[in-house]
C-alpha positions in Angstrom: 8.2 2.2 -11.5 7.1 -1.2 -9.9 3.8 -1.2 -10.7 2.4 -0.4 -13.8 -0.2 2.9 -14.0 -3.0 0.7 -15.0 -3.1 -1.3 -11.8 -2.4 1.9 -10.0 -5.6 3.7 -11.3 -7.9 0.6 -10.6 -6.6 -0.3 -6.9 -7.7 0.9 -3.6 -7.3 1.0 0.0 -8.8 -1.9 1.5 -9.4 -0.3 4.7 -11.4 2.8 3.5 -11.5 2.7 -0.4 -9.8 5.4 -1.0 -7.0 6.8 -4.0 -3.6 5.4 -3.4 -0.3 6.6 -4.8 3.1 5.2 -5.0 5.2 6.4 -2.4 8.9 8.9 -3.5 10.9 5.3 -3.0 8.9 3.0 -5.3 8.4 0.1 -2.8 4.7 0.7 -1.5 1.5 1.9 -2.4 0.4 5.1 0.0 -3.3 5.8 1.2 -3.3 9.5 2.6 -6.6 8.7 4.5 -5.8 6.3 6.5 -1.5 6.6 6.6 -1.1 3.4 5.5 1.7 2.0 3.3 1.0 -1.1 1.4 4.4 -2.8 0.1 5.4 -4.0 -3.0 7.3 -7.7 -3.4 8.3 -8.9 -6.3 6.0 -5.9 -8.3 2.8 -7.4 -6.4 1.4 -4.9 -4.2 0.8 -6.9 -0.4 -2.9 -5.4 0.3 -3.5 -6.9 3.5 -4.3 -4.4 5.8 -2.7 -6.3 8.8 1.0 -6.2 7.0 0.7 -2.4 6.4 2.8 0.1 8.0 1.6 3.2 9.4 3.2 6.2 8.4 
């Protein structure tokens, strides 16, 4: 895993604030809420909601 759990349990969507999970692939963060995936470079997750993808 890219990210470790502890960052994962204290990060959230910056767009709505919601839960986000690590998507099958291990290269982005997921928000369900909002479909947005947040990418991973060099194991720092990119949480600008401008360079997310919609999914």
């Amino acid at each position: 895993m890219a990210i470790k759990k502890e960052l994962l349990d204290i990060l959230a969507c910056p767009q709505c604030k919601g839960d986000l999970r690590l998507n099958e692939a291990g290269i982005g963060l997921i928000c369900d809420r909002c479909k947005l995936l947040y990418h991973i470079k060099d194991d720092i997750p990119v949480m600008l909601i401008d360079e997310a993808e919609k999914i």
